[in-house]
DRENVEXRO-908936 format. One record per residue (C-alpha): residue number from 1; z, x, y. Coordinates in nm, 4 decimals. Each point is the difference from the previous one (the first is absolute). Last residue first. Layout:
% DRENVEXRO-908936
pos;pz;px;py
NUM;Z;X;Y
...
END
This chain:
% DRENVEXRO-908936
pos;pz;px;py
348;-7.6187;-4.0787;-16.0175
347;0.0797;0.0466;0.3832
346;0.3410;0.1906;-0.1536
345;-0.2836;0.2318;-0.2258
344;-0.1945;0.0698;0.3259
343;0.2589;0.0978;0.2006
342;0.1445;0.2129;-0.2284
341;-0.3073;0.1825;-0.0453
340;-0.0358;0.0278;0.4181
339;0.3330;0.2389;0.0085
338;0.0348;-0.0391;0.3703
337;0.0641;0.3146;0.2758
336;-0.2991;0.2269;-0.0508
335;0.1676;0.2981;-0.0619
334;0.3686;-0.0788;-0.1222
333;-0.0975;-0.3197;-0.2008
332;-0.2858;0.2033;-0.2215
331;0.2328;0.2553;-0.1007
330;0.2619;-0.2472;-0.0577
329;-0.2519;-0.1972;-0.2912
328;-0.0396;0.3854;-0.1548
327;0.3537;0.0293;-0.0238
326;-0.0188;-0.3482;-0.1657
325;-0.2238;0.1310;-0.2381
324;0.1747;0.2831;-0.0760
323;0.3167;-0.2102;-0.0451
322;-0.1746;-0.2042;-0.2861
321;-0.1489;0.2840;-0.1412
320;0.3344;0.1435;-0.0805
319;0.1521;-0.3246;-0.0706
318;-0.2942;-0.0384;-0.2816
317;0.1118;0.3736;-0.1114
316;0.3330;-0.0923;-0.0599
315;-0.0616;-0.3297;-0.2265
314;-0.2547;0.1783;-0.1577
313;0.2044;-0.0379;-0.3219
312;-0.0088;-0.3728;0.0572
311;-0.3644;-0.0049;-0.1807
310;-0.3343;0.2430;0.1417
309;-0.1841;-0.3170;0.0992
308;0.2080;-0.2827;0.1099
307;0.2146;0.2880;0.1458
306;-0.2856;0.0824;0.2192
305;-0.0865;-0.3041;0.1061
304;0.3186;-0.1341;0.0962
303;0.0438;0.3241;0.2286
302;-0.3306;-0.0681;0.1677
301;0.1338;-0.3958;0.0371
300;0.3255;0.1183;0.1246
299;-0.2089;0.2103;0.2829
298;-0.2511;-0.1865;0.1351
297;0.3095;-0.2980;0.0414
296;0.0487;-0.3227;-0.2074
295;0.3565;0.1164;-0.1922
294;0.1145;0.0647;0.3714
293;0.2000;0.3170;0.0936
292;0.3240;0.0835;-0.0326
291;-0.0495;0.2576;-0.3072
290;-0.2944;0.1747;0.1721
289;0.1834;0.0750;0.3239
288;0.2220;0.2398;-0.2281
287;-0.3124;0.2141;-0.0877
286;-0.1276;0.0044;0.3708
285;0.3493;0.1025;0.1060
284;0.0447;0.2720;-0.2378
283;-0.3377;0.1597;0.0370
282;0.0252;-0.0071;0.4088
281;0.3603;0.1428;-0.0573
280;-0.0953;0.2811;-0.2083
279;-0.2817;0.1424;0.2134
278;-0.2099;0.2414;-0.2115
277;-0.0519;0.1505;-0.3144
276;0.1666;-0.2518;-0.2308
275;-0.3888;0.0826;-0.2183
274;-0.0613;-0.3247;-0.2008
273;-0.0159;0.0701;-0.3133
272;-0.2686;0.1650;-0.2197
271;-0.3545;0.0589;0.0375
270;-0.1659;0.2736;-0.2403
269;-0.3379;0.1412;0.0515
268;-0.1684;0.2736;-0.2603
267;-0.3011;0.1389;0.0353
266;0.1220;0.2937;0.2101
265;0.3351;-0.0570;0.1272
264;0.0984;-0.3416;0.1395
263;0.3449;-0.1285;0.0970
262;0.0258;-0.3047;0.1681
261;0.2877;-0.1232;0.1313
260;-0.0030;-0.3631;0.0388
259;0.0502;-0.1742;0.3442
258;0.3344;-0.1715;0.1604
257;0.1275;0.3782;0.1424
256;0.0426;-0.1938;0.3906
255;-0.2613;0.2575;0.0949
254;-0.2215;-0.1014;-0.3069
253;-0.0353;-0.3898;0.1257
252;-0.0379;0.0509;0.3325
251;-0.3073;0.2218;-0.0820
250;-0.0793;-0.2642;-0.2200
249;0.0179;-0.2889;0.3064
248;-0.2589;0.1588;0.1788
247;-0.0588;0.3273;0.2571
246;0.3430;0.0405;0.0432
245;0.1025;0.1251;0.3941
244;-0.0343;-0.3673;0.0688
243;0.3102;-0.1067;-0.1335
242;0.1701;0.1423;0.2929
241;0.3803;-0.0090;-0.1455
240;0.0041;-0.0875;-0.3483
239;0.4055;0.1114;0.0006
238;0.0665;-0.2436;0.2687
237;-0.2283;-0.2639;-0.0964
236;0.0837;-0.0142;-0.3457
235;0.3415;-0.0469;0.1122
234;0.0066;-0.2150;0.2274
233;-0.1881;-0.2653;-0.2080
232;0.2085;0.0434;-0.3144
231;0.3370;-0.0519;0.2097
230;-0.1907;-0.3404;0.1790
229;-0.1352;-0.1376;-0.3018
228;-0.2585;0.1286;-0.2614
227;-0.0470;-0.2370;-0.2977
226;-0.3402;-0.1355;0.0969
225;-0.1877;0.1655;0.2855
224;0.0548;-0.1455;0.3536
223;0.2391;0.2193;0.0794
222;-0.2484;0.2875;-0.0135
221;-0.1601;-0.1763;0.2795
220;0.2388;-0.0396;0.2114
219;0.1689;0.3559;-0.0442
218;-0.3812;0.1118;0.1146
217;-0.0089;-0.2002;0.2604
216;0.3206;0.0768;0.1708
215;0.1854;-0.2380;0.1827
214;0.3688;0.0161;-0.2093
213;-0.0868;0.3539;-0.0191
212;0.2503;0.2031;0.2110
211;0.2190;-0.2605;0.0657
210;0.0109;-0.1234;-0.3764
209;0.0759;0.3819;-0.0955
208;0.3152;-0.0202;0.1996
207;0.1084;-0.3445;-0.0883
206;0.0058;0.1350;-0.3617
205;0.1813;0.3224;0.0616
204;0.2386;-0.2203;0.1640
203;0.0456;-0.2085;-0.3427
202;0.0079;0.3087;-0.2159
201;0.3107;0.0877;0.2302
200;0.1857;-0.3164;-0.0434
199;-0.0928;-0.0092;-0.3418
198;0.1365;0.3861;-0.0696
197;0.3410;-0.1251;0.1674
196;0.0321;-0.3330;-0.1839
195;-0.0715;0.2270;-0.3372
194;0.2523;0.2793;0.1123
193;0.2875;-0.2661;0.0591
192;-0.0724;-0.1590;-0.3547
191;0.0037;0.3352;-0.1346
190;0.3810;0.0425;0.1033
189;0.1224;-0.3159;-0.0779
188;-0.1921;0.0400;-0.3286
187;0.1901;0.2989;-0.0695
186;0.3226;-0.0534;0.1386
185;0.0116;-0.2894;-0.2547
184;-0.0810;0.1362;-0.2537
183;0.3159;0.2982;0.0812
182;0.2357;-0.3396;0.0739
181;-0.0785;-0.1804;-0.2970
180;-0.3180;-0.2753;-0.0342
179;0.2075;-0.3252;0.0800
178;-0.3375;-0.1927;0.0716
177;0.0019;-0.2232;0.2765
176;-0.2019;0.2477;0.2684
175;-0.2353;0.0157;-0.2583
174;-0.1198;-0.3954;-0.0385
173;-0.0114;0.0129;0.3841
172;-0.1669;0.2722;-0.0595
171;-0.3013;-0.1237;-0.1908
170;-0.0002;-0.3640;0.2050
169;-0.1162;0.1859;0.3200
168;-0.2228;0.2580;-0.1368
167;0.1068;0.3494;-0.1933
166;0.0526;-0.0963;-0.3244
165;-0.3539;-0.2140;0.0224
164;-0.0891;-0.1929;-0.3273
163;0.3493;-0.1461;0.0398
162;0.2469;-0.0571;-0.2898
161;0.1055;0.4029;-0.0607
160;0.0942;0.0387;-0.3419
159;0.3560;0.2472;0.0003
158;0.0799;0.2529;-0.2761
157;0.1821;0.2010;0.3135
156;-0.2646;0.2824;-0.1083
155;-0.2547;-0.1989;0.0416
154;0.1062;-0.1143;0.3822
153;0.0379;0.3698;0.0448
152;-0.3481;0.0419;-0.0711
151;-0.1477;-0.2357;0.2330
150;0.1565;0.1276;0.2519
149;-0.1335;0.3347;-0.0090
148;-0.3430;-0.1645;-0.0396
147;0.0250;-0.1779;0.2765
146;0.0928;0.3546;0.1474
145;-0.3353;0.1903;-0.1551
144;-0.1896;-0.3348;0.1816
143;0.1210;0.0868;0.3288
142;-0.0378;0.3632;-0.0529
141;-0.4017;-0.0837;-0.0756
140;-0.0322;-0.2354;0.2944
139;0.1188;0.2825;0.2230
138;-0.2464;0.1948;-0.0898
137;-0.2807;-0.2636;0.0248
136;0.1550;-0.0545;0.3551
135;-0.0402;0.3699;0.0685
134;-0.3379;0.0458;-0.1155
133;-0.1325;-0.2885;0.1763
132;0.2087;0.1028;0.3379
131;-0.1164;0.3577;-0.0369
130;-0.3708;-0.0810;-0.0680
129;-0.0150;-0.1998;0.2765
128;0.1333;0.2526;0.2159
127;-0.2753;0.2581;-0.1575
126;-0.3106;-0.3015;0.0730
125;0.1172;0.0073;0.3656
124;-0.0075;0.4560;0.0156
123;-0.3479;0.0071;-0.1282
122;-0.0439;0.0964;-0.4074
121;-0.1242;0.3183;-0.0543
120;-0.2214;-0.0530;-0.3314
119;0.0165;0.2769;-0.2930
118;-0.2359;0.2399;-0.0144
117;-0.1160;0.2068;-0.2907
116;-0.1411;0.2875;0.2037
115;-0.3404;0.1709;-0.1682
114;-0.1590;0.0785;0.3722
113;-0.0050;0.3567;-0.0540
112;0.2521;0.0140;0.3385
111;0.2342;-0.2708;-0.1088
110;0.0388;0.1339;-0.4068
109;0.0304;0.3725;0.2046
108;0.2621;-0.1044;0.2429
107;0.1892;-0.1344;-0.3037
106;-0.0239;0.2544;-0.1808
105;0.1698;0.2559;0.2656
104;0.2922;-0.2599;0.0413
103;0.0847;0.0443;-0.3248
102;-0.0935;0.3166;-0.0098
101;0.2921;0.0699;0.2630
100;0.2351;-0.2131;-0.1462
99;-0.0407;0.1758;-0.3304
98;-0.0590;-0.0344;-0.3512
97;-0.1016;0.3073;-0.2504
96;-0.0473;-0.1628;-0.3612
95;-0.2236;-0.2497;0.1209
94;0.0628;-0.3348;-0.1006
93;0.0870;-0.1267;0.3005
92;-0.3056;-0.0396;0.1688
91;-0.1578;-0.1922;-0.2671
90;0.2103;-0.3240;0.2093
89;-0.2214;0.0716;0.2873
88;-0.2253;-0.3688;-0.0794
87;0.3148;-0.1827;-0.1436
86;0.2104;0.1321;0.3167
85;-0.2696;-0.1801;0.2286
84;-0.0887;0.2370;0.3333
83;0.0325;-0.1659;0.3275
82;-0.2340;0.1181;0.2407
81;0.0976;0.0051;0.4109
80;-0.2353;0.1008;0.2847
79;0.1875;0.1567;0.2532
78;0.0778;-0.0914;0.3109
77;0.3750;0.0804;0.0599
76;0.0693;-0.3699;-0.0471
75;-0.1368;-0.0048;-0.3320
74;0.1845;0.2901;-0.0962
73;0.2997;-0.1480;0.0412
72;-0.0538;-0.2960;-0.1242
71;-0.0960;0.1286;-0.3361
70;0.2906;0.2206;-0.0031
69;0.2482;-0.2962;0.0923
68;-0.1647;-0.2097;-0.2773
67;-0.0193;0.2886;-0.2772
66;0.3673;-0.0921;-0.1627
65;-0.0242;0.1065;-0.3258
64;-0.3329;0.0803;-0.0892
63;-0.3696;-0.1096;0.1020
62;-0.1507;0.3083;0.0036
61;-0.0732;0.2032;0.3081
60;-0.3676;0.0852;0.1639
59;-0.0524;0.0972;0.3720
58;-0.3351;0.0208;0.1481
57;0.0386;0.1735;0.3029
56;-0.0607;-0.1954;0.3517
55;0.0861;0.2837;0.2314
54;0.1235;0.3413;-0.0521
53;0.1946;0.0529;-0.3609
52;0.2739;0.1282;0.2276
51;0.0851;-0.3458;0.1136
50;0.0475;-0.0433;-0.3704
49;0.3472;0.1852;0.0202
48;0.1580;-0.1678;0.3378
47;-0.0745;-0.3183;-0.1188
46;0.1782;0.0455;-0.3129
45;0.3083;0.1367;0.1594
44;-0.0142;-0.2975;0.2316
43;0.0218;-0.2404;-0.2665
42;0.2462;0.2199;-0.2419
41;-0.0172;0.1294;-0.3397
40;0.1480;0.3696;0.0299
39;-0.3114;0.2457;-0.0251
38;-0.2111;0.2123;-0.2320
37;-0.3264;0.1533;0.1561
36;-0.3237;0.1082;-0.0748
35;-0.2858;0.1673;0.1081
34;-0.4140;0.0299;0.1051
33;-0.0758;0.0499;-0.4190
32;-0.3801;-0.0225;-0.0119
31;-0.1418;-0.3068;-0.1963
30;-0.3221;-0.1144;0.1595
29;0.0808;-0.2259;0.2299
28;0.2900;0.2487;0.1238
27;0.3603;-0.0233;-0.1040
26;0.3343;-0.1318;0.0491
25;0.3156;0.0192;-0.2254
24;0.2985;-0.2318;0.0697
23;0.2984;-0.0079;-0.2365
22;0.3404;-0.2328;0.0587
21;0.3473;-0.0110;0.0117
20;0.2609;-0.2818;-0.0368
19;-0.1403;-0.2640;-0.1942
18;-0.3860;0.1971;-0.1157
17;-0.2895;-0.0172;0.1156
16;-0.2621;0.2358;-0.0813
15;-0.2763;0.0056;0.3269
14;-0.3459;0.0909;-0.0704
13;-0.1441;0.0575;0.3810
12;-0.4425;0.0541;0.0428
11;-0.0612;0.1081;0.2881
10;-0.2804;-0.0805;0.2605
9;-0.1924;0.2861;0.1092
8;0.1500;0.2708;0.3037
7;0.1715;0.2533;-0.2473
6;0.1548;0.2550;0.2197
5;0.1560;0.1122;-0.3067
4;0.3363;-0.0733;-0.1883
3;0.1260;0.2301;-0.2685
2;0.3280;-0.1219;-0.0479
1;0.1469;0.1924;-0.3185
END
């Protein structure tokens, strides 16, 4: 089925990835088949295959399971990398026939009409950033699903805990005196190992993003916004990455899924909810930053306002805005450094 040609323009390469194996078809600038190939996912097996495409193809793949290596890869054997979103080639599989191979073979097509839904390659430094963010948040979560653990058999024992912390220094000193029954007490002996182990990590994982941003301006800055702390901070600016590849704070806004969808078909226009299209851990830390911050800041007063005039119903939407607004406060502090509205309102 490999019809290649002594094709000397630049190539167009739609590569289906895939865990073990993976689908790359490359054509001509204006469509023709040149060939295709299936091989074992590999570095050097990759490299071998688009060094056929001659030099500096256009290579397309969608960000799946997994692309880093691939991305790399390909970088490094000169060719010019896109990253296809899987909401944008999501109609794709629909089709009642689905392939690798046309897979791959729409992709090259969506790059070389120029219709590509991209998504943004982020550099190697912002990807380890990522990983330690993501991981600590992870491990945050399994900490908090063994507190919970704990707490449980505690209920179960019919016991009140006395401390507002079961966990801190006078919570398990109050535990470690309770006659709970040798299988309870397994249990919390047990989870109370895993919790002092998960801290200890979370706790490196901190140090380690504190090194890499502890003198960056852009963590600065965003730190300087009310009800984001260190975590917060690191996080946004991991995931955010370059903030300057949004034109304004909106476009931030809509890739983190924090606009309204907005249907409209002929006369008609409906707006509904925001979208959830987009980074969940951006969304999720704005929206928690909003219940820590203060009762005088841009964005409690915009939330007060809205409740005030829609009634405590719009309690949900007002937190909505809220973190919107303060999304739109970190867009500002990760390209030019400051957040000059705050300034303003603390010289008031």
């Amino acid at each position: 089925m490999d019809r290649d040609q002594d094709y000397g323009g630049r190539q167009i390469v739609g590569m289906d990835l895939h865990r073990h194996r993976s689908v790359i078809v490359r054509m001509t600038e204006t469509g023709e088949r040149l060939g295709r190939v299936r091989f074992d996912n590999s570095p050097q097996e990759l490299a071998a295959q688009i060094a056929q495409a001659g030099l500096n193809p256009r290579v397309v793949l969608e960000a799946t399971y997994g692309w880093y290596w691939a991305a790399d890869t390909l970088s490094e054997a000169g060719a010019e990398v896109h990253l296809a979103h899987p909401l944008g080639v999501k109609m794709f599989s629909l089709r009642r026939v689905k392939t690798d191979e046309r897979d791959a073979a729409d992709l090259a097509d969506l790059l070389r009409m120029g219709r590509l839904p991209e998504a943004w390659i982020a550099p190697p430094a912002i990807r380890d950033l990522r990983e330690l963010a993501r991981y600590r948040h992870k491990l945050v979560g399994l900490r908090t699903c063994l507190k919970d653990q704990g707490a449980a058999v505690i209920a179960k024992a019919g016991l009140r805990v006395p401390a507002s912390d079961l966990y801190g220094r006078h919570g398990r000193t109050w535990l470690h005196a309770q006659d709970l029954g040798e299988v309870y007490r397994l249990r919390i002996t047990s989870l109370l190992d895993l919790i002092d182990t998960l801290s200890a990590h979370i706790g490196e994982l901190d140090s380690a993003l504190l090194d890499r941003l502890g003198r960056d301006r852009r963590y600065q800055a965003v730190r300087t916004i009310p009800g984001i702390g260190p975590v917060f901070a690191a996080l946004l600016v991991a995931e955010i990455g370059d903030v300057t590849r949004f034109p304004g704070p909106a476009q931030l806004c809509s890739w983190a899924g924090m606009t309204p969808k907005h249907h409209q078909s002929d006369t008609k226009t409906r707006r509904g909810r925001i979208t959830k299209q987009g980074n969940p851990l951006v969304r999720w830390a704005c929206v928690e930053a909003v219940q820590r911050m203060r009762c005088d800041s841009p964005m409690r007063a915009l939330a007060t306002r809205i409740i005030e005039t829609r009634g405590k119903q719009a309690g949900h939407v007002a937190k909505v805005a809220a973190a919107r607004k303060l999304l739109t406060l970190v867009y500002y502090a990760m390209r030019d450094g400051e957040v000059r509205c705050l300034a303003k309102a603390d010289a008031a």
